[in-house]
C-alpha positions as a LaTeX table, in Angstrom:
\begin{tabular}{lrrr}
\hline
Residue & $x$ (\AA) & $y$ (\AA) & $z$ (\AA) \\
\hline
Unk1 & 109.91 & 100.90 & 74.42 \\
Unk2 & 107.14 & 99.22 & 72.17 \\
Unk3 & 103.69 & 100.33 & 73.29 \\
Unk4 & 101.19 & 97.82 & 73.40 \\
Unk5 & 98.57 & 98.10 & 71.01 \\
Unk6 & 94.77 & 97.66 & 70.90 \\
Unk7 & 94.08 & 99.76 & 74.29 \\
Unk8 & 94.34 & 102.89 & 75.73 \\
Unk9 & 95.56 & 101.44 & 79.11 \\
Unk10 & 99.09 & 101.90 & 77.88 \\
Unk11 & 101.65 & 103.92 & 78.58 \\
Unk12 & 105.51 & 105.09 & 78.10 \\
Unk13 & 108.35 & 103.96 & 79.88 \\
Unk14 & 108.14 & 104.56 & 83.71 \\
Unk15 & 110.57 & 107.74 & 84.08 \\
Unk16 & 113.43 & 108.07 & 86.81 \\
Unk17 & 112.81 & 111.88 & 86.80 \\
Unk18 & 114.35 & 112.84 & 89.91 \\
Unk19 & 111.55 & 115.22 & 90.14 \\
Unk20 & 109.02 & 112.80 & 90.40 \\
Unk21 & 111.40 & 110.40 & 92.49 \\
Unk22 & 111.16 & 113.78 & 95.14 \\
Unk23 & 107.08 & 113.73 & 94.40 \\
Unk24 & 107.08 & 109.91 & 95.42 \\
Unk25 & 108.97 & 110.75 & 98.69 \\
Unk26 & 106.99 & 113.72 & 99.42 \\
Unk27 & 103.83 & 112.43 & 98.71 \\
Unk28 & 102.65 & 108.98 & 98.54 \\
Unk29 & 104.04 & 107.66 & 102.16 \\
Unk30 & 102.05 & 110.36 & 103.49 \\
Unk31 & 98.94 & 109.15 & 101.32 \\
Unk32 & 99.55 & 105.65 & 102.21 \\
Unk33 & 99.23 & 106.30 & 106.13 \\
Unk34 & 96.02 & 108.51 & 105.49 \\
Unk35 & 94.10 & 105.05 & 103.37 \\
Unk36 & 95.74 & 102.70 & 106.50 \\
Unk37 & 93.53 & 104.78 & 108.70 \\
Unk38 & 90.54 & 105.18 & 106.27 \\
Unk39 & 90.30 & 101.39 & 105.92 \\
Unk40 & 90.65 & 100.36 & 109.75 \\
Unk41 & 87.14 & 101.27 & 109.64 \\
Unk42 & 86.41 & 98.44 & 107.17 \\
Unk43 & 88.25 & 95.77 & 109.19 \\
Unk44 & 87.08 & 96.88 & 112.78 \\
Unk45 & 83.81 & 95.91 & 111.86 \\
Unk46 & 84.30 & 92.53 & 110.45 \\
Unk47 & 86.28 & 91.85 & 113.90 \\
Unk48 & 83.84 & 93.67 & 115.95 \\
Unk49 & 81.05 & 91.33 & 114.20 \\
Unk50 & 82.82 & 88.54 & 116.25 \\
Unk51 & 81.48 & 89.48 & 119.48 \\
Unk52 & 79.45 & 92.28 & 118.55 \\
Unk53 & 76.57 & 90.32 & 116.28 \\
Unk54 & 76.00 & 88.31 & 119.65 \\
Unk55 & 75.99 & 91.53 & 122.05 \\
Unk56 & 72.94 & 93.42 & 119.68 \\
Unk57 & 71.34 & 90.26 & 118.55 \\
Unk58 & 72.18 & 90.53 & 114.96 \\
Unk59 & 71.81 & 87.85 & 112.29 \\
Unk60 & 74.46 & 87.34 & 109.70 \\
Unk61 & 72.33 & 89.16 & 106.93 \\
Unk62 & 71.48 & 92.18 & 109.55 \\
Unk63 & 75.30 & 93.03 & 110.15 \\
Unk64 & 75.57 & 92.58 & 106.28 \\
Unk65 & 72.56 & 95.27 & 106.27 \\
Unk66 & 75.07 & 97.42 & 108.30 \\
Unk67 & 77.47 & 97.21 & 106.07 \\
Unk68 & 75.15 & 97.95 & 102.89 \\
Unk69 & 73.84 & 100.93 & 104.25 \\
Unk70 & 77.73 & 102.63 & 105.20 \\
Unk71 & 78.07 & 101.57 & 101.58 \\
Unk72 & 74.83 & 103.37 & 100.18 \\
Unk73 & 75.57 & 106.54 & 101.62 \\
Unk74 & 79.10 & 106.55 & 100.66 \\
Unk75 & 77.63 & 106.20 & 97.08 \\
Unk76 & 75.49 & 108.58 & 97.37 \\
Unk77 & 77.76 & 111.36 & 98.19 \\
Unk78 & 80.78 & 110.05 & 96.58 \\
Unk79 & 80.43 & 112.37 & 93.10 \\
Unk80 & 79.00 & 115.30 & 94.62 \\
Unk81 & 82.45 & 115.09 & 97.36 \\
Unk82 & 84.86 & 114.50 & 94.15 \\
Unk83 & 83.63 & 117.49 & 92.69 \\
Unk84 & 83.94 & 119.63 & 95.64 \\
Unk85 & 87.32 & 118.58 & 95.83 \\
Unk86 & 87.91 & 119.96 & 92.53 \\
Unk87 & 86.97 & 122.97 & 93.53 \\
Unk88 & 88.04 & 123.91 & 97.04 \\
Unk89 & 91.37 & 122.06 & 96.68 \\
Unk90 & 92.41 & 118.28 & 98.23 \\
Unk91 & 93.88 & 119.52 & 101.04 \\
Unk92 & 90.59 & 121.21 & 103.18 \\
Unk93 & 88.79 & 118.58 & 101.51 \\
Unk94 & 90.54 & 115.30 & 102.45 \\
Unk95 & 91.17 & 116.85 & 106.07 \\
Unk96 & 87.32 & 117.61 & 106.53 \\
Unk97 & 86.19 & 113.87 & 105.54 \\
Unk98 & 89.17 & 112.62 & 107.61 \\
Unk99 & 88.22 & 114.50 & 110.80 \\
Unk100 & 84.45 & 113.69 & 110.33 \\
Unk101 & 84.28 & 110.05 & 109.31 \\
Unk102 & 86.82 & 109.69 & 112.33 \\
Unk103 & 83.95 & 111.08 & 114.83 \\
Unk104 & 81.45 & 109.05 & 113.47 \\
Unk105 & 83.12 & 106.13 & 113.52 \\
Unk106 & 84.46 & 106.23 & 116.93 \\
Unk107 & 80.71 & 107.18 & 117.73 \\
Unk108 & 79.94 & 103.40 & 116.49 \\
Unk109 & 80.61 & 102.01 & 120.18 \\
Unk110 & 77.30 & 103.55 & 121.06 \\
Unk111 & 74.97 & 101.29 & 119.23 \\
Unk112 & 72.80 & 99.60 & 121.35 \\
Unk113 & 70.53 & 97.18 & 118.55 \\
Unk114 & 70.87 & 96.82 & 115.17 \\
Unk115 & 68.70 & 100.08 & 114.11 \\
Unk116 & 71.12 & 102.23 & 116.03 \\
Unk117 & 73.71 & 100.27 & 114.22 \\
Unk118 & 72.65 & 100.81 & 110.83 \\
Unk119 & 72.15 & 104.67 & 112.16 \\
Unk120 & 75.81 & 105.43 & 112.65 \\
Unk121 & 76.84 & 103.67 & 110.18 \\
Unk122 & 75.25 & 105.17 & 107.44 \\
Unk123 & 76.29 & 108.60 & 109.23 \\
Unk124 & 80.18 & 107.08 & 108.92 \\
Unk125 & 79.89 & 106.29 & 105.16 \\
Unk126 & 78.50 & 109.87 & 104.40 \\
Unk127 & 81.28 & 111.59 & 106.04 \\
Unk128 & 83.91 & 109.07 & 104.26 \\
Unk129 & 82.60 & 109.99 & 100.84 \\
Unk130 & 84.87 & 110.94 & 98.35 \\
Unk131 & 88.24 & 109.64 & 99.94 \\
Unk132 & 89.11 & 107.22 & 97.73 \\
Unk133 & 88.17 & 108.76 & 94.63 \\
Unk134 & 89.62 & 111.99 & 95.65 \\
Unk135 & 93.18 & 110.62 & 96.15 \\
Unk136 & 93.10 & 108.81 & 92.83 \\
Unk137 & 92.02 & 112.25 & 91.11 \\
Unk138 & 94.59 & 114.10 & 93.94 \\
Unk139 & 97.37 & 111.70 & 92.08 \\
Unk140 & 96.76 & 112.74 & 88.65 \\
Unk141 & 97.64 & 116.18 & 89.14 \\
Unk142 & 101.18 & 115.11 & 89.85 \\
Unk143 & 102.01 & 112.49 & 88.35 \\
Unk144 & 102.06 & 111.67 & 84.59 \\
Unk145 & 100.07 & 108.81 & 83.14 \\
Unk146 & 103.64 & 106.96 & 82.99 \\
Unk147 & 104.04 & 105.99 & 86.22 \\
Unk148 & 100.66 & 106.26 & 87.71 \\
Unk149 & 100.29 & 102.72 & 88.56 \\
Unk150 & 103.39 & 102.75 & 89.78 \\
Unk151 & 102.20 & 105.80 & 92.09 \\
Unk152 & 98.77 & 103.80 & 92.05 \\
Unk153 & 100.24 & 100.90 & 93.54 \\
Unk154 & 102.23 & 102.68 & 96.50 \\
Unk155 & 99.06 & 104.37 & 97.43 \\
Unk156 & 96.70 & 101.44 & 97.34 \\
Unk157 & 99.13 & 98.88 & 99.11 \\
Unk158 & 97.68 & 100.76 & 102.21 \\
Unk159 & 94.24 & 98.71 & 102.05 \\
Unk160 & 96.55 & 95.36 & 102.55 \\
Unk161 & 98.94 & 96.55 & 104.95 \\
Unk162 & 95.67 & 98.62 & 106.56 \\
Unk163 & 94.43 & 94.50 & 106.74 \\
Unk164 & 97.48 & 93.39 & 107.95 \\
Unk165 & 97.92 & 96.20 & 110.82 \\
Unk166 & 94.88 & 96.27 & 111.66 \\
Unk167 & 93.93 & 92.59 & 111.77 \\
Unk168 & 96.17 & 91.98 & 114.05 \\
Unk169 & 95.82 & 94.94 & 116.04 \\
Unk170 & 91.61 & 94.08 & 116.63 \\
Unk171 & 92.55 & 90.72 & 117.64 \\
Unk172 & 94.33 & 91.94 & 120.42 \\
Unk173 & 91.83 & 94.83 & 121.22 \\
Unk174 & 89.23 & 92.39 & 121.12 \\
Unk175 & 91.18 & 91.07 & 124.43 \\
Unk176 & 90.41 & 94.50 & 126.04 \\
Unk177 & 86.89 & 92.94 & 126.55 \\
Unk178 & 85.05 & 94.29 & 129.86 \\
Unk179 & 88.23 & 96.80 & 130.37 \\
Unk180 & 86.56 & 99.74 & 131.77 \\
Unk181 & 83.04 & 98.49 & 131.76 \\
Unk182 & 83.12 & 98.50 & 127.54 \\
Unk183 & 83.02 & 95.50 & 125.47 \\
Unk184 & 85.81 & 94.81 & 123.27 \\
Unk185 & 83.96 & 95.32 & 119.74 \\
Unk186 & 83.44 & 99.21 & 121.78 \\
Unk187 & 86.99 & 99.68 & 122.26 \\
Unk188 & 87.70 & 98.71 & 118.70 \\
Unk189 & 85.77 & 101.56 & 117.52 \\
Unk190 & 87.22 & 103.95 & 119.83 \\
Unk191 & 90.88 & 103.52 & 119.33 \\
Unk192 & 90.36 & 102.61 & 115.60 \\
Unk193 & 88.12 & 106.09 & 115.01 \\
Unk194 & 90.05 & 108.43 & 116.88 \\
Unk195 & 93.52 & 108.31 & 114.54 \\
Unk196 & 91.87 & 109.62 & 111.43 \\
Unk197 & 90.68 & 112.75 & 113.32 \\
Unk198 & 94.09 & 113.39 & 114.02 \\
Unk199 & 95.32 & 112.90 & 110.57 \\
Unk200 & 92.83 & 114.83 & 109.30 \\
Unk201 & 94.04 & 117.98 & 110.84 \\
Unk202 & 97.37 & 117.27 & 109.85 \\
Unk203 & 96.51 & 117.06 & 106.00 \\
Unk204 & 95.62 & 120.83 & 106.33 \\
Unk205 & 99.39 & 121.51 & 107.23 \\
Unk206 & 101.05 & 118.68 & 104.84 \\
Unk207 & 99.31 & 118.92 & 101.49 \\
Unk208 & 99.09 & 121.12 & 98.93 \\
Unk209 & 96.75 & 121.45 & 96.49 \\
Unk210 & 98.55 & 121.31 & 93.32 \\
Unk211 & 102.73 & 121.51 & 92.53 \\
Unk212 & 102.26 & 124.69 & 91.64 \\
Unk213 & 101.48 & 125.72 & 95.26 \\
Unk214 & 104.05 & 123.38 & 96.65 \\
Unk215 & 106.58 & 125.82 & 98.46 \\
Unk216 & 109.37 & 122.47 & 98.38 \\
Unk217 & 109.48 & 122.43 & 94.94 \\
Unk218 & 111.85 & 124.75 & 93.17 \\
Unk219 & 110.44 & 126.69 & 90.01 \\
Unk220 & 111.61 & 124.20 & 87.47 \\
Unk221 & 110.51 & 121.05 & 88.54 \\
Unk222 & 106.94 & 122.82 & 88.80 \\
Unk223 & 107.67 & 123.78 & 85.29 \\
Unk224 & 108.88 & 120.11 & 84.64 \\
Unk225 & 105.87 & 118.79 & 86.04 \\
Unk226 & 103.41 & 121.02 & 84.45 \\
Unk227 & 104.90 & 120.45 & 80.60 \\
Unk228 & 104.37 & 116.56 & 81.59 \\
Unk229 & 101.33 & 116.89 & 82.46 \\
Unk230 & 99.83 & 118.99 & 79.40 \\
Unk231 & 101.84 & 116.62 & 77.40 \\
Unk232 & 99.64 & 114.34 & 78.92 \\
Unk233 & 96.47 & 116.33 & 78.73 \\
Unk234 & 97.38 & 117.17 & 74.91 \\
Unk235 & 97.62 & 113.81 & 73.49 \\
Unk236 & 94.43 & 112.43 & 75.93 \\
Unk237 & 91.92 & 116.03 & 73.97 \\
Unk238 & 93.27 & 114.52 & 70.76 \\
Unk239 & 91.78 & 111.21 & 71.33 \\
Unk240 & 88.81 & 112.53 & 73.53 \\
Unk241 & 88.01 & 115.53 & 70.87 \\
Unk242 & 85.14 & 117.31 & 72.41 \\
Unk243 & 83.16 & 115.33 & 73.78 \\
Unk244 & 81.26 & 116.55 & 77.00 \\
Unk245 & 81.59 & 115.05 & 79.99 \\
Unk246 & 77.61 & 113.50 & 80.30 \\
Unk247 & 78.00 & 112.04 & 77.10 \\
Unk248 & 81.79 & 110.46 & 78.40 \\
Unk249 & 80.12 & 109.42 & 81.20 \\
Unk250 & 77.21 & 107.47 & 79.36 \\
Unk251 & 79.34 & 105.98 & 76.81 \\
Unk252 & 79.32 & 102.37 & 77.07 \\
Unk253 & 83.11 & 102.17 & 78.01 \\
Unk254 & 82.55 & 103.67 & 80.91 \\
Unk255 & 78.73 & 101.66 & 81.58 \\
Unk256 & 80.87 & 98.53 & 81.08 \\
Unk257 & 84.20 & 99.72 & 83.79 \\
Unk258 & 81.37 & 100.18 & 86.13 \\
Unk259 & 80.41 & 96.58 & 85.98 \\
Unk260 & 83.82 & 95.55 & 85.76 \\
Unk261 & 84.80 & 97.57 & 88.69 \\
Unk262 & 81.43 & 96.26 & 90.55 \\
Unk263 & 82.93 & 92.63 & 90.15 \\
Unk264 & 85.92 & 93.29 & 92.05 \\
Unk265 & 84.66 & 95.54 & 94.70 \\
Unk266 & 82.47 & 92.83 & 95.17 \\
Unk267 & 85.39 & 90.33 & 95.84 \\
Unk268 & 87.20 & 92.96 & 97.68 \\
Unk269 & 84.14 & 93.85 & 99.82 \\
Unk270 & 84.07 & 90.16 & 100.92 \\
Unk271 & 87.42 & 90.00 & 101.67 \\
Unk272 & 87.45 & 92.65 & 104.30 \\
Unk273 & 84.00 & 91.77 & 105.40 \\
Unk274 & 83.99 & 87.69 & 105.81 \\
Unk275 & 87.61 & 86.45 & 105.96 \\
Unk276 & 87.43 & 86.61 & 109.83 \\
Unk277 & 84.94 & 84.49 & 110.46 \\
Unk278 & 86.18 & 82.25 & 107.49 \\
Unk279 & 89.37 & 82.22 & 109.25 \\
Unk280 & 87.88 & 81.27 & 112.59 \\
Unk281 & 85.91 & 78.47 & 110.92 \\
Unk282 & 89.62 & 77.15 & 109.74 \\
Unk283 & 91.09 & 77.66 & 112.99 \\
Unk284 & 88.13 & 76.80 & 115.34 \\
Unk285 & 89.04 & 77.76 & 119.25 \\
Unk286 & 91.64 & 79.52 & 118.88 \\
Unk287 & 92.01 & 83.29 & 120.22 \\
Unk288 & 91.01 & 85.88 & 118.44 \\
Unk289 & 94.78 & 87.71 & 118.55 \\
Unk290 & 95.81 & 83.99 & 117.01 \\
Unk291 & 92.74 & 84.82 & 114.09 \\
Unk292 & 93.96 & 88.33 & 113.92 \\
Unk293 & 97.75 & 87.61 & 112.33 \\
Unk294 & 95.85 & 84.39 & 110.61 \\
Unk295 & 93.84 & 87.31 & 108.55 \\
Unk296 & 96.99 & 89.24 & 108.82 \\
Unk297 & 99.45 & 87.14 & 106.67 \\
Unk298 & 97.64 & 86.60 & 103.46 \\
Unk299 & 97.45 & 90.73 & 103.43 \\
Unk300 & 101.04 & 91.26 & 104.42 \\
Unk301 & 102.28 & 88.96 & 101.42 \\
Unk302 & 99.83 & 91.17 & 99.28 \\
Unk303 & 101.95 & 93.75 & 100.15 \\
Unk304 & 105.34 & 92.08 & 98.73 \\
Unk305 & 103.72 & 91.69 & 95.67 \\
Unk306 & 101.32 & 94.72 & 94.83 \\
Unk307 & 105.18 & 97.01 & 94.21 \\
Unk308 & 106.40 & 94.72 & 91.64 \\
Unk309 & 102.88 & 94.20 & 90.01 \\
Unk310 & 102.57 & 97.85 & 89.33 \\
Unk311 & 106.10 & 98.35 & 88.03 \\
Unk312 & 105.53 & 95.74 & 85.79 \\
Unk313 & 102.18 & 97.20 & 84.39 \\
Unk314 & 104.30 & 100.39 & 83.54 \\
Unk315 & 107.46 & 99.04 & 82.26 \\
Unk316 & 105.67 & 97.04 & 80.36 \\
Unk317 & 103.17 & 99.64 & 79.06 \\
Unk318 & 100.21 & 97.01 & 79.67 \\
Unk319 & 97.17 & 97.60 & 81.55 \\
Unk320 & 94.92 & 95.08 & 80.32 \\
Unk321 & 96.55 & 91.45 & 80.50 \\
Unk322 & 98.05 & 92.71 & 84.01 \\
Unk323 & 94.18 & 93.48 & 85.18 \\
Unk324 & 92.88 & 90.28 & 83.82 \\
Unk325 & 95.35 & 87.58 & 85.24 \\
Unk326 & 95.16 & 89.55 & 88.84 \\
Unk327 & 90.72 & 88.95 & 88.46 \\
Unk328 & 91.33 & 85.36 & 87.50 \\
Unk329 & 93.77 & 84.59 & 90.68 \\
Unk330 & 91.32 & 86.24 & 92.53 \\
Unk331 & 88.67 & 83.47 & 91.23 \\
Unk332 & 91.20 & 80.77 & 91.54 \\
Unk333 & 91.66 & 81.51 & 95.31 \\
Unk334 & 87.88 & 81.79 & 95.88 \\
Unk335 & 87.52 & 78.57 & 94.27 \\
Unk336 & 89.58 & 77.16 & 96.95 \\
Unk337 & 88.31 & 78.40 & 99.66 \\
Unk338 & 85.06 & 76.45 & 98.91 \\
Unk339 & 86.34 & 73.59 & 96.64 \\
Unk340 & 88.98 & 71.90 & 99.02 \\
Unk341 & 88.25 & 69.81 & 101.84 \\
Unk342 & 91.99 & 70.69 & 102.96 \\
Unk343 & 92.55 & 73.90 & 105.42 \\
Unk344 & 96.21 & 74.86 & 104.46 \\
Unk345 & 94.86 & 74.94 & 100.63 \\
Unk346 & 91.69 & 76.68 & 101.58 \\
Unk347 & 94.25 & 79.67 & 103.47 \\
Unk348 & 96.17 & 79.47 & 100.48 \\
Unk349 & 93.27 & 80.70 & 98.42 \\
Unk350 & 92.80 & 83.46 & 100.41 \\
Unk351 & 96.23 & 84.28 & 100.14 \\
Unk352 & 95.57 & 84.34 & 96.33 \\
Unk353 & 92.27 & 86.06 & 96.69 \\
Unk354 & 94.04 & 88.96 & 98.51 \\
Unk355 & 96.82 & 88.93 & 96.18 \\
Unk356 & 94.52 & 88.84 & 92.99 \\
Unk357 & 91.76 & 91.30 & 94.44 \\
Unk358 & 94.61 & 94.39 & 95.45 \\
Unk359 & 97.47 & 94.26 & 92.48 \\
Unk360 & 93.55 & 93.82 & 89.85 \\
Unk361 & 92.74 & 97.36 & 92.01 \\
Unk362 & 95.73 & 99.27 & 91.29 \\
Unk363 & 95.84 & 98.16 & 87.89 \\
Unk364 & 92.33 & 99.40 & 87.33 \\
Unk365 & 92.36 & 102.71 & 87.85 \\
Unk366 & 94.84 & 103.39 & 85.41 \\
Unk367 & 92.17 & 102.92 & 83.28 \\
Unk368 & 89.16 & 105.06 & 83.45 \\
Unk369 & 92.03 & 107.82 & 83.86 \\
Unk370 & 93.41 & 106.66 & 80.46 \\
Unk371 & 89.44 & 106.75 & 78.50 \\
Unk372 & 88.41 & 109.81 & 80.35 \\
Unk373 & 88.91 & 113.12 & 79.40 \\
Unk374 & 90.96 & 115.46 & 81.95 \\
Unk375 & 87.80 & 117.68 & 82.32 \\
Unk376 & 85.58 & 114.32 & 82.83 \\
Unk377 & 87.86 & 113.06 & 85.35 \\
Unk378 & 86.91 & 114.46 & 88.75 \\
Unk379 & 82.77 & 113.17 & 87.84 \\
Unk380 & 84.24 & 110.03 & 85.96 \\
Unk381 & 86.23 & 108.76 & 88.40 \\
Unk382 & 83.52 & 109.02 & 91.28 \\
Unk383 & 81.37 & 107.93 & 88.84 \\
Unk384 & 83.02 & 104.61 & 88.30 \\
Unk385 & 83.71 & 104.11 & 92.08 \\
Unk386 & 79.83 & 104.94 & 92.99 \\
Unk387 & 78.50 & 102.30 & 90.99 \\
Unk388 & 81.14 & 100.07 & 92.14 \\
Unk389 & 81.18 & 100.81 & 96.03 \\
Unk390 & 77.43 & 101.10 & 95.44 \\
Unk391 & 76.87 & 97.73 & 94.25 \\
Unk392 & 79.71 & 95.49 & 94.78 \\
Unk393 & 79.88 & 96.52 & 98.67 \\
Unk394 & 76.02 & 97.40 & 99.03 \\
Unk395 & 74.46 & 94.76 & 97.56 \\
Unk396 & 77.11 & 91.96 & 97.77 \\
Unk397 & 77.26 & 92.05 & 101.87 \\
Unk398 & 73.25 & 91.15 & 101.29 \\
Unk399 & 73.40 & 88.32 & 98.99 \\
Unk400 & 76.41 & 86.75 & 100.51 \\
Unk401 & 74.81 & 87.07 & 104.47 \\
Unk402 & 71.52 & 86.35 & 103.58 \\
Unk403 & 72.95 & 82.79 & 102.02 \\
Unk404 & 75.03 & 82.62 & 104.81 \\
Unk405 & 72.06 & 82.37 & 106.64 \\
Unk406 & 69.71 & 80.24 & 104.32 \\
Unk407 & 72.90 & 77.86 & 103.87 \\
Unk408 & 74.64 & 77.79 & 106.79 \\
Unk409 & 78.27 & 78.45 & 104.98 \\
Unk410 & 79.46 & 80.37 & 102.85 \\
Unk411 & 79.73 & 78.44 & 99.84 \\
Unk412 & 77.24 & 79.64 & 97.73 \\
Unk413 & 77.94 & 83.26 & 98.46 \\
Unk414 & 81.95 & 82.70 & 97.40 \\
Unk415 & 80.49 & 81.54 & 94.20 \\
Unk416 & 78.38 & 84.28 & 93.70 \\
Unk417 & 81.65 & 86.68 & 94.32 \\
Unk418 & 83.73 & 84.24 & 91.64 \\
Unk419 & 80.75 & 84.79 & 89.13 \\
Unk420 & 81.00 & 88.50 & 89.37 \\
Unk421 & 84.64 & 88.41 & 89.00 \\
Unk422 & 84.32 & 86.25 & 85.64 \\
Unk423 & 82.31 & 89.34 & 84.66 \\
Unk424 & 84.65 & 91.59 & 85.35 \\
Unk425 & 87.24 & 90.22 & 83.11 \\
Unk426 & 84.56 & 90.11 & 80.28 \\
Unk427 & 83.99 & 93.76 & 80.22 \\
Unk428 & 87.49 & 94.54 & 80.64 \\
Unk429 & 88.21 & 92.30 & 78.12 \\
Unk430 & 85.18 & 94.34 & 75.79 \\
Unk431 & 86.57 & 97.97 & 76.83 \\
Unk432 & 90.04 & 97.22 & 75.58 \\
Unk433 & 88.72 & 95.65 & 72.18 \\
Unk434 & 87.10 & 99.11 & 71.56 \\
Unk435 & 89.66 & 101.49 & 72.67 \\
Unk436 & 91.89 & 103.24 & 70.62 \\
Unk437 & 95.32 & 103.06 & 72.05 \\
Unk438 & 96.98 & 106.10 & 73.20 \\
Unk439 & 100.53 & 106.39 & 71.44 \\
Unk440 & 103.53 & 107.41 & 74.26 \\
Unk441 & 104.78 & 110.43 & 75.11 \\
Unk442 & 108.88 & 110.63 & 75.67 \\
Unk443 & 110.20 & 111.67 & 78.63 \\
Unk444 & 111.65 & 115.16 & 78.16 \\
Unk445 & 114.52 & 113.99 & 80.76 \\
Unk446 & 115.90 & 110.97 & 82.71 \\
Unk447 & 118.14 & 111.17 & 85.51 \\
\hline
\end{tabular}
């Protein structure tokens, strides 16, 4: 299959390996469930704002402050986390920021005022440092760079099903209200914080570190999966040479992913964060379980589609195109949100936005993979995602509440988000003009 040139966001043919077919089985349903429960924290706190903003007195800008500071901290611990991970092994690391994050976020139902808010929350986002990062760098040391959006995809459809399940799910906690003397925002942090304690412990039984110390694969598809891999790692030194990893992560590639990557967090962020209330603004007096599977839908058809968008990315060995169009929907559905007086049109673009903003993520991150070096990796990745979750969900929540607030809509914060997406294709756009293209590597086998 013709490679496409001009990039190193390419890649050979997606294999049918039945070894990695069994890797697919064994691992990514198991990685999906554990990122449905991670991001139930993200969406119990744009329903809990429903209520909850009314119960502690907070304006719209000081629950976005609540959301900044979860974000800061996660930055702020997210490389140092990825590189522990690299050392003690993914599966006592994933299981300890599981089990903690889950504490601290069930802890959440004890704020009293928006200090004691911003408090816990900032103790949640330092305990969930490192997740996502960690499974994208966790992925890479099973699966070859020819079907890693493929495995990409899989993994990250569990932030719009995570939407979907859990939208609907806090829209019918929220009914709980005054059960047992707690409000219904409380119980929402409860039974939503709880799960991922649970899992956590599990991942210490269910994952292994690396094939080699998987005990249900036989000897030879370790061996098959370890002679992909260097194949991998062999072609990736020739085009890396030896550079170190400060001066990889410097370079301005990886300055300008960082910016790209801040663009779509950015839409992402407000997504998760805002789409409730913008929902409730569509559908004014109804219930919130009848808001909860309104947010629900637009992330269930994301779901449908994110499967066939990665497959496509790989069989097509094209990265960059795939990325772009997804950022431009994205921008398109924003745009009608705020641009059209008429509410099926304006849902619509949030069904786009969701679309656009999930199948441009799992694209992505076959990238900074594909520019990085396999020793730069573990810092590069975090890296990327640090400046990203750092900006585009610290900052963003700010700027968009605080015009919510001057404004009185959310207009000119959704233009704001399309703005930063527009940048985001431009330095995608810049990284693939400069990138020499990795040529593919042929499967040794197809089943």
């Amino acid at each position: 299959m013709a490679v496409t040139t001009g990039s190193a966001m390419t890649a050979d043919a997606v294999p049918n390996d039945l070894v990695f077919r069994k890797v697919f089985r064994r691992l990514i349903w198991f990685l999906f469930i554990l990122l449905v429960v991670s991001f139930i924290d993200r969406i119990n706190v744009a329903f809990a704002a429903l209520t909850m903003n009314k119960a502690l007195g907070l304006s719209a800008t000081a629950f976005a402050m609540s959301i900044t500071v979860f974000y800061v901290a996660y930055a702020l611990f997210e490389v140092p986390s990825n590189l522990i991970l690299a050392r003690v092994g993914a599966r006592l690391w994933i299981a300890r920021i599981m089990i903690t994050w889950g504490f601290a976020s069930a802890a959440t139902m004890f704020a009293v005022d928006a200090w004691s808010l911003f408090g816990l929350r900032a103790l949640v986002g330092a305990a969930e440092a490192g997740f996502l990062p960690g499974i994208l760098l966790y992925l890479t040391y099973w699966f070859p760079r020819s079907c890693r959006a493929r495995a990409n995809a899989l993994f990250i459809m569990g932030i719009p099903a995570t939407i979907a399940i859990a939208s609907t799910l806090s829209g019918l906690i929220m009914q709980m209200d005054g059960w047992l003397g707690l409000a219904g925002w409380q119980w929402l942090f409860l039974l939503e914080g709880l799960p991922a304690v649970a899992f956590g412990i599990i991942c210490l039984v269910y994952l292994d570190d690396s094939p080699a110390r998987a005990k249900w694969l036989s000897e030879d598809e370790k061996h098959e999966i370890a002679t992909r891999l260097e194949q991998d790692r062999a072609l990736e030194e020739s085009v890396h040479g030896k550079r170190s990893v400060l001066s990889q992560l410097g370079s301005r590639n990886v300055v300008l992913l960082c910016a790209a990557y801040f663009g779509l967090i950015t839409s992402l962020n407000a997504n998760s964060t805002w789409v409730p209330q913008i929902v409730q603004g569509l559908a004014g007096g109804t219930s919130y379980a009848v808001i909860g599977l309104l947010t629900a839908l637009p992330a269930i058809i994301t779901v449908a589609v994110m499967p066939s968008w990665g497959a496509s990315s790989d069989r097509r060995n094209e990265r960059v195109w795939h990325l772009r169009i997804a950022l431009l929907l994205a921008a398109v559905g924003w745009l009608l949100v705020i641009g059209s007086d008429v509410a099926i049109a304006r849902y619509l673009g949030l069904v786009l936005v969701s679309a656009g903003s999930f199948c441009a993520l799992l694209t992505f991150w076959t990238i900074p993979v594909a520019i990085l070096s396999p020793a730069a990796r573990p810092a590069g990745i975090a890296f990327v995602n640090t400046i990203g979750i750092g900006g585009g969900s610290a900052v963003s929540p700010l700027v968009i509440g605080y015009l919510k607030d001057l404004t009185g809509g959310f207009t000119s914060g959704l233009i704001y988000v399309i703005a930063m997406l527009i940048m985001s294709v431009i330095c995608v756009s810049i990284v693939a003009a400069q990138t020499r293209p990795l040529a593919p590597i042929p499967s040794p086998s197809r089943a």
